[in-house]
MIDREN-61683 format. One record per residue (C-alpha): y negated, z negated, x negated; residue in three letters; residue number from 0. Coordinates in steps of 0.05 Angstrom, whole numbers, plus 5000, padded with zeros to 4 digits. Layout:
      y      z      x   residuo   num
      Y      Z      X       ALA   NUM
...
***
This chain:
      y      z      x   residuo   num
   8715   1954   3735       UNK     0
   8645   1951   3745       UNK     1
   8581   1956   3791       UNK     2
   8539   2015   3806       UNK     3
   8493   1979   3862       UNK     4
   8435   1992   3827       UNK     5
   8442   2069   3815       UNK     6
   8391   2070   3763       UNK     7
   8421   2026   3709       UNK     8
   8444   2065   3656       UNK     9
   8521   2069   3639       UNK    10
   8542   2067   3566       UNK    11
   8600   2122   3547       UNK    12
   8640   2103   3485       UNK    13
   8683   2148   3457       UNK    14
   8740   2137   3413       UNK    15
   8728   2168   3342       UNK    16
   8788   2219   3329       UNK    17
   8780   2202   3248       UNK    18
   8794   2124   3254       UNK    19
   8798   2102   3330       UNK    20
   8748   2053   3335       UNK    21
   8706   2059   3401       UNK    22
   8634   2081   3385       UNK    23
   8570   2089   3437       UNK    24
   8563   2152   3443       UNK    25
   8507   2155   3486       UNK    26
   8480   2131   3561       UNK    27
   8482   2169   3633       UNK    28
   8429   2153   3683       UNK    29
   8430   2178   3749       UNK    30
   8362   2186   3795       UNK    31
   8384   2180   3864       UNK    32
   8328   2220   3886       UNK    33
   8333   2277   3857       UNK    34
   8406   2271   3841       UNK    35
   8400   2291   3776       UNK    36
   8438   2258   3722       UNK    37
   8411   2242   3647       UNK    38
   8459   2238   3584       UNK    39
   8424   2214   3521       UNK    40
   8460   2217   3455       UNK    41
   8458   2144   3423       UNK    42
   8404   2134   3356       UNK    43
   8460   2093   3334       UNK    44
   8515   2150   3341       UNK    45
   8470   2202   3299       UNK    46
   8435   2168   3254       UNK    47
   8521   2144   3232       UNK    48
   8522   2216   3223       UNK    49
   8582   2228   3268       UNK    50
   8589   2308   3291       UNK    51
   8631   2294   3351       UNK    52
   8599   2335   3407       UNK    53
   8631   2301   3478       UNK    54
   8615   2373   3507       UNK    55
   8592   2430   3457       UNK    56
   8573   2479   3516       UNK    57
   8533   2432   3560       UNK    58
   8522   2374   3509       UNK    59
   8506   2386   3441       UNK    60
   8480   2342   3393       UNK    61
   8409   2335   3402       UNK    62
   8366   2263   3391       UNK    63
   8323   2229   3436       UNK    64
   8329   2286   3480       UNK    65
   8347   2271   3558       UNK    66
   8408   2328   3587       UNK    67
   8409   2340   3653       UNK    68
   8458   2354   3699       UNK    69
   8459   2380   3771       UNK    70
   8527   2400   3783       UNK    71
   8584   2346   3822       UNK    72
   8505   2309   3845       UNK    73
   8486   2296   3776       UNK    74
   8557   2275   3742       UNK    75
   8559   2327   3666       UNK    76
   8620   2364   3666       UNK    77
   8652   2321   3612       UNK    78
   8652   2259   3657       UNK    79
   8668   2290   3715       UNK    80
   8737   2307   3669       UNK    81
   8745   2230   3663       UNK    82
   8733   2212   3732       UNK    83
   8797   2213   3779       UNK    84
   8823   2274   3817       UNK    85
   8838   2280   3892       UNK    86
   8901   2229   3883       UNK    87
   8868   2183   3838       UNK    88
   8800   2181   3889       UNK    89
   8845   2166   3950       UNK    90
   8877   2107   3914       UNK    91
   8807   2080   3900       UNK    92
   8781   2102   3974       UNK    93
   8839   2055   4003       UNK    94
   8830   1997   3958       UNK    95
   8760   2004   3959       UNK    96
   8740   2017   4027       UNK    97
   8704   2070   4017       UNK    98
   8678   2127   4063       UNK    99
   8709   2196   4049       UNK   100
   8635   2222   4020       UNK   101
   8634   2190   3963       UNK   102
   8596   2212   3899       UNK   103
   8632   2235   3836       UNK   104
   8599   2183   3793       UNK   105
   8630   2126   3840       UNK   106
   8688   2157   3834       UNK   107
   8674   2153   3759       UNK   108
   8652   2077   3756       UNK   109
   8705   2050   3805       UNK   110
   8768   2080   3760       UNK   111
   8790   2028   3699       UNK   112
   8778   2056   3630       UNK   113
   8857   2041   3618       UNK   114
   8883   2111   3637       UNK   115
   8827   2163   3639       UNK   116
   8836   2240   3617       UNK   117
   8806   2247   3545       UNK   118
   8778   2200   3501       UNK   119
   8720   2182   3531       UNK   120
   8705   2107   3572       UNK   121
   8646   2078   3607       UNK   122
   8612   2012   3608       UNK   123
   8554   1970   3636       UNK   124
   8548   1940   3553       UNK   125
   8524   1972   3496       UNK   126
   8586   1937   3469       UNK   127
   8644   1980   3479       UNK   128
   8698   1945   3503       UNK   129
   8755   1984   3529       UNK   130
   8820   1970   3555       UNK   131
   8886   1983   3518       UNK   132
   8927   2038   3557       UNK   133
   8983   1994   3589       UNK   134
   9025   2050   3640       UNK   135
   9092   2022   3668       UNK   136
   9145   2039   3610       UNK   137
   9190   2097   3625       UNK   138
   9248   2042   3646       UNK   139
   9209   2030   3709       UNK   140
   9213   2114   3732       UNK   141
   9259   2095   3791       UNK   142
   9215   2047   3816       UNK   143
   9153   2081   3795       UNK   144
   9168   2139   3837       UNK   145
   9190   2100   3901       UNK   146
   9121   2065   3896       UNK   147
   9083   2130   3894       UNK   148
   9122   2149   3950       UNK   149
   9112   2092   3995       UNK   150
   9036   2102   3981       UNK   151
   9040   2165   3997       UNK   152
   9065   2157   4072       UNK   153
   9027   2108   4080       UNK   154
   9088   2046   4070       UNK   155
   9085   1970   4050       UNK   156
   9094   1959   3980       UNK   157
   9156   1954   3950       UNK   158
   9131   1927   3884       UNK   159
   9073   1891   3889       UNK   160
   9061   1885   3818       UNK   161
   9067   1970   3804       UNK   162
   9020   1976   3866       UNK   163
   8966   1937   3836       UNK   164
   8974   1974   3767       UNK   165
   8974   2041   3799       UNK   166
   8914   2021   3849       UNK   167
   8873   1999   3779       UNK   168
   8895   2061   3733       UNK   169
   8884   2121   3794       UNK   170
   8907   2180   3745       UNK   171
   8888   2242   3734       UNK   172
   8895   2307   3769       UNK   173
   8903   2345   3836       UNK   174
   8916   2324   3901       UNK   175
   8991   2300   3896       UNK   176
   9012   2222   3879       UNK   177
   9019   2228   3805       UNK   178
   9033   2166   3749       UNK   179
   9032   2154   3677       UNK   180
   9094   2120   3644       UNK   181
   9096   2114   3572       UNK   182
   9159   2109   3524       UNK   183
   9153   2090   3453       UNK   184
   9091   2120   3434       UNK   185
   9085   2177   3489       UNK   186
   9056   2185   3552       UNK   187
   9081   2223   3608       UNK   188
   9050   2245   3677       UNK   189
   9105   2229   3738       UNK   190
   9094   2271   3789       UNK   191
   9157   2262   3842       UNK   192
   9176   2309   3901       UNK   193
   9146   2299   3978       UNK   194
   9193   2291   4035       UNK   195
   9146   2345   4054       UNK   196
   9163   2407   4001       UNK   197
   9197   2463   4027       UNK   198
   9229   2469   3952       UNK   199
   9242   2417   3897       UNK   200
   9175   2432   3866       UNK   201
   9193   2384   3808       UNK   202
   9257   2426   3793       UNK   203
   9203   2484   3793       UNK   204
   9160   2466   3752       UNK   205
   9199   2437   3705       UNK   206
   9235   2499   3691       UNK   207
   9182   2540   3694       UNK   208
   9150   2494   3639       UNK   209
   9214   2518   3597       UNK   210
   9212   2586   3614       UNK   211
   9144   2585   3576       UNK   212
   9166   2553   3526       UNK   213
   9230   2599   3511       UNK   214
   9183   2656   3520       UNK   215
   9143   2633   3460       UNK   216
   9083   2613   3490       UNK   217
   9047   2538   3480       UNK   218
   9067   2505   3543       UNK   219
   9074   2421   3546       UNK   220
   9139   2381   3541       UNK   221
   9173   2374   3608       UNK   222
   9236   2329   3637       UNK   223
   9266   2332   3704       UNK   224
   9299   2273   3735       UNK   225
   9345   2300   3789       UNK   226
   9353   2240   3836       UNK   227
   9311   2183   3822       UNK   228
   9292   2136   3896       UNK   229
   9324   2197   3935       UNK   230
   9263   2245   3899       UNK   231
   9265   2298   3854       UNK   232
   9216   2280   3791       UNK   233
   9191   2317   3736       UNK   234
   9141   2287   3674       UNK   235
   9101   2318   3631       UNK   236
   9081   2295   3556       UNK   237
   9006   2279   3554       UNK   238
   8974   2322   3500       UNK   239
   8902   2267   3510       UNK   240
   8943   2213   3483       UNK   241
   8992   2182   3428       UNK   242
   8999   2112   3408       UNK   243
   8939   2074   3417       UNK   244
   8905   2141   3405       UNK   245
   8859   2183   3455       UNK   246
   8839   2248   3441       UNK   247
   8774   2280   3459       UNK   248
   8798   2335   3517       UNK   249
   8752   2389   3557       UNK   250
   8766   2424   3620       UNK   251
   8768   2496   3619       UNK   252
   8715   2480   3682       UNK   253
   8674   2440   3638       UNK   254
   8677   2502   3585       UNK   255
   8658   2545   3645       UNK   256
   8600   2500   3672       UNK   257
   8635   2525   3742       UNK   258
   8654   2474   3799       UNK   259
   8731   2455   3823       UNK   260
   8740   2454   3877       UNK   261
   8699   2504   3875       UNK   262
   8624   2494   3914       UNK   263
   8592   2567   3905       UNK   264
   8609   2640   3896       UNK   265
   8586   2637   3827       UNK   266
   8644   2577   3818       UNK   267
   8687   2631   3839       UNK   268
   8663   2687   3793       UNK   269
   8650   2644   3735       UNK   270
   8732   2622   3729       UNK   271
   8748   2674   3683       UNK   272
   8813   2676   3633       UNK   273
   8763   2737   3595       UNK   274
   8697   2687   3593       UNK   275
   8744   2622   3574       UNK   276
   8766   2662   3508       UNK   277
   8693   2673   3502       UNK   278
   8682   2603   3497       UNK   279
   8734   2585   3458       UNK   280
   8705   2629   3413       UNK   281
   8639   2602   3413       UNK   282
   8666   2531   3412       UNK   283
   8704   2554   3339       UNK   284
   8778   2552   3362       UNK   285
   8814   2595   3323       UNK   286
   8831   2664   3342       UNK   287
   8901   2664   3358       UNK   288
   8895   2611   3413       UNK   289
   8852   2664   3444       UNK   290
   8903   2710   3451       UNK   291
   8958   2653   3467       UNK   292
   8909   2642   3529       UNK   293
   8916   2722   3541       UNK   294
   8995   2704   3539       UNK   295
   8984   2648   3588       UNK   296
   8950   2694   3639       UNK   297
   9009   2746   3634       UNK   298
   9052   2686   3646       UNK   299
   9022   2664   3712       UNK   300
   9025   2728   3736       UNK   301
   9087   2741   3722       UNK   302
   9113   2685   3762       UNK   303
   9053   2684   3809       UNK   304
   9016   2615   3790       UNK   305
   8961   2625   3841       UNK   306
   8947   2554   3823       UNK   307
   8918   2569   3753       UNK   308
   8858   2544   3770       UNK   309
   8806   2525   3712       UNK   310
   8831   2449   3710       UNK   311
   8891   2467   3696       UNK   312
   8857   2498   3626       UNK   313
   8835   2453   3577       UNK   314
   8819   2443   3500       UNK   315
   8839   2388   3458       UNK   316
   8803   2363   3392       UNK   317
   8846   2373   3329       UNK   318
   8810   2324   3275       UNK   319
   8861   2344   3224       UNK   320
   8834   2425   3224       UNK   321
   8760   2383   3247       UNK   322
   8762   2442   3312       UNK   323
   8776   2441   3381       UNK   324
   8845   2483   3397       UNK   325
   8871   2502   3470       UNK   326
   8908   2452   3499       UNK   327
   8990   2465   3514       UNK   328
   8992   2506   3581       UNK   329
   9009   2443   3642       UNK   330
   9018   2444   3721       UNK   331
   9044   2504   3715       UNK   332
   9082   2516   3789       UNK   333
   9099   2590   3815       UNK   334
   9074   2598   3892       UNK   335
   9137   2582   3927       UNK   336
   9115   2602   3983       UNK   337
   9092   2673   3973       UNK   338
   9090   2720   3919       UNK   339
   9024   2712   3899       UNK   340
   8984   2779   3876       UNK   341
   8920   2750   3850       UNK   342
   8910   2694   3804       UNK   343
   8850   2643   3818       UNK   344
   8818   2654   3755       UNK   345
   8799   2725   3747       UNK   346
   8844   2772   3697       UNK   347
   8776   2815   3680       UNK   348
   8712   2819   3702       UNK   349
   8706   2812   3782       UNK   350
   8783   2830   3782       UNK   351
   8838   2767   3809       UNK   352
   8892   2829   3826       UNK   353
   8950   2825   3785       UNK   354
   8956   2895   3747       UNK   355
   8977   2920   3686       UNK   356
   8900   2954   3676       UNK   357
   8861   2893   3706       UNK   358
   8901   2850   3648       UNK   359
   8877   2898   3601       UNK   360
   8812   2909   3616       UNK   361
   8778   2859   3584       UNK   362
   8822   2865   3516       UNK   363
   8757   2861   3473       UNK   364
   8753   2786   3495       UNK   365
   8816   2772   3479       UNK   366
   8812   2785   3403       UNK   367
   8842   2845   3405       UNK   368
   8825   2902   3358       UNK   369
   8841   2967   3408       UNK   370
   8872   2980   3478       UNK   371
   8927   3002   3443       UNK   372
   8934   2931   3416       UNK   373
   8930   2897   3469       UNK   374
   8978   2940   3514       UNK   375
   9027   2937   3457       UNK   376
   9022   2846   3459       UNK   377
   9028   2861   3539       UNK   378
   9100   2893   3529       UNK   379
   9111   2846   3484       UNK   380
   9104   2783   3518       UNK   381
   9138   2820   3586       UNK   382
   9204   2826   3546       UNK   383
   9207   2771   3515       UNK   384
   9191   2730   3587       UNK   385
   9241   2769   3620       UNK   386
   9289   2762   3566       UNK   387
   9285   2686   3563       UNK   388
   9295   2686   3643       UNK   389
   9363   2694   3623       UNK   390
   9371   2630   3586       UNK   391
   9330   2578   3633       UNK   392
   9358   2608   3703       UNK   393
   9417   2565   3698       UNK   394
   9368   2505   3701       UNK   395
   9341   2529   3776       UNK   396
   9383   2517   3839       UNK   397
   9411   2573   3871       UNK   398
   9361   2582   3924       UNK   399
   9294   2581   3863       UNK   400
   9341   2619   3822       UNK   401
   9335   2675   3873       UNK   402
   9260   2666   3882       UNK   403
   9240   2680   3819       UNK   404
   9296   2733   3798       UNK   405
   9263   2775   3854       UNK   406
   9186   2739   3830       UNK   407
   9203   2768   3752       UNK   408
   9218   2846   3781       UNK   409
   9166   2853   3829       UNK   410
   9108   2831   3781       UNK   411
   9139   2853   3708       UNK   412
   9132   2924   3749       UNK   413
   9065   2913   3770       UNK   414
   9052   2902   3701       UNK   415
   9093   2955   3665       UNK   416
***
């Protein structure tokens, strides 16, 4: 952990290369706290090696000596706002920290340990890297993994000190609810248990929902549920950033954008786009069927109304064996159990968020897709085979999300057909 008094000392970002996994400079960040601009130099040293790694290809390619600003989250670049902590993983550091609830992004950023950040990427006050090995509780310690989170949570004593201090040094990644990372073997999984508070076991739902995907054909991340562990509902999901001792260089769908989450503008708003994220996808050379796999991903959510598909919960992942980034498997994927939602947050087509079968379509072009008649052709496709694999996974839901998303799969299939 390590001290930003002095705002305008540089920080060093290493990254770890995806060909060999030794941790390289990669370049320096300095923030003026006047202006609050922020400055990302590529190192001499990581050029002149030759290395092609761009940390960011859209807002950060490889360019020497040259100074790149950023504006956006008060001077934090997109790519390391992705490794800073989430609204669960700032609170942690807020209440060991004692810090005031305005805090900027890059103390956010310095305050979190290198041991568990999203991506490959780690920060340091030398031009030595020297990063910590990732060291989650195992998976043997779920149970008492998830009653800790809990008792954080509402606010309780700890119940193991120990697991308290690890999660308070490692704040993880991602949205607002408490949320660990356990490994087993060479894996590593994101915990994220139920709240005394949910209306629904919205582990149960998105663990099956993670399935559904998955028997629908679609690239969707490994899920377990854990029925009963501390008197909460669990579910974990397989880590696609990590493997081993390995970290792989991952991107935000927001950082792809260059929009804001949570969002700060209109233009946050308009630029979240499942049409202009297959853009870039294309412009960052993935390949073109993960363009329309992210096509099949948008039918999903609406099918099951994921109003939470929100461009965070998009990413890419480097591939060094293909030497190309490749869209990331589909994660926090949870229906609204709530309502039946009728607009995604990302936008189906330009300036459209209503879920219909001609706003899906609009766009096709985008997609990869050679003619209308293509695309609405792939559309019927991937609505039979989601409804068809319903049938399978619907013995995994309880009765009662069984019934929600029975009636969930005919109302929007037939806004769609």
């Amino acid at each position: 952990m390590m001290s930003i008094s002095n705002s305008a000392k540089p920080l060093f970002v290493y990254l770890q290369r995806p060909d060999n996994g030794d941790w390289v400079v990669v370049g320096r960040y300095k923030h003026d706290p006047f202006s609050n601009i922020g400055m990302f130099r590529y190192a001499d040293s990581y050029l002149d090696a030759g290395h092609k790694w761009s940390i960011d290809p859209v807002s950060l390619p490889l360019r020497k000596g040259e100074f790149l600003q950023a504006v956006r989250y008060a001077g934090l670049h997109d790519i390391l706002r992705d490794a800073s902590p989430d609204a669960w993983g700032q609170a942690l550091l807020r209440r060991v920290h004692n810090l005031p609830e305005g805090c900027t992004p890059l103390r956010y950023l310095a305050l979190s340990g290198n041991g568990d950040r999203w991506g490959a990427l780690a920060i340091g006050n030398s031009p030595a890297p020297g990063v910590a090995k990732l060291a989650s509780p195992r998976l043997e310690q779920l149970s008492a993994l998830i009653a800790e989170l809990s008792a954080i949570s509402e606010n309780r004593p700890a119940l193991n000190a120990s697991l308290r201090k690890r999660l308070f040094a490692t704040p993880s990644m991602g949205g607002a609810r408490p949320k660990a990372t356990v490994s087993d073997a060479d894996s590593f999984w994101l915990v994220k248990p139920g709240l005394a508070t949910d209306t629904v076991d919205l582990a149960l739902l998105e663990h099956v929902t993670q399935q559904w995907g998955q028997a629908a054909g679609l690239h969707f991340a490994q899920s377990v549920h854990h029925p009963i562990m501390s008197g909460r509902s669990a579910v974990r999901i397989l880590r696609f950033d990590r493997h081993g001792s390995r970290r792989f260089m991952t991107i935000s769908a927001a950082s792809l954008l260059q929009v804001a989450y949570p969002p700060l503008h209109e233009a946050d708003y308009t630029g979240a786009s499942y049409a202009r994220l297959a853009e870039e996808l294309r412009r960052i050379g993935v390949p073109a069927e993960d363009w329309k796999c992210l096509f099949g991903r948008m039918v999903f959510n609406a099918v099951v109304g994921n109003d939470d598909d929100h461009p965070r919960n998009h990413a890419v992942v480097y591939a060094h064996e293909e030497r190309r980034w490749r869209l990331a498997p589909a994660f926090d994927v949870v229906p609204n159990p709530e309502e039946n939602a009728l607009r995604l947050f990302m936008q189906v087509s330009a300036g459209r968020r209503e879920i219909s079968r001609a706003n899906l379509l609009a766009d096709f072009q985008r997609f990869g897709f050679a003619s209308h008649q293509d695309a609405a052709a792939h559309l019927d496709e991937l609505l039979e085979k989601i409804s068809a694999s319903f049938i399978d996974i619907a013995p995994l839901f309880s009765d009662d999300l069984k019934r929600l998303m029975q009636q969930r799969l005919l109302a929007n299939t037939a806004l769609l057909t």
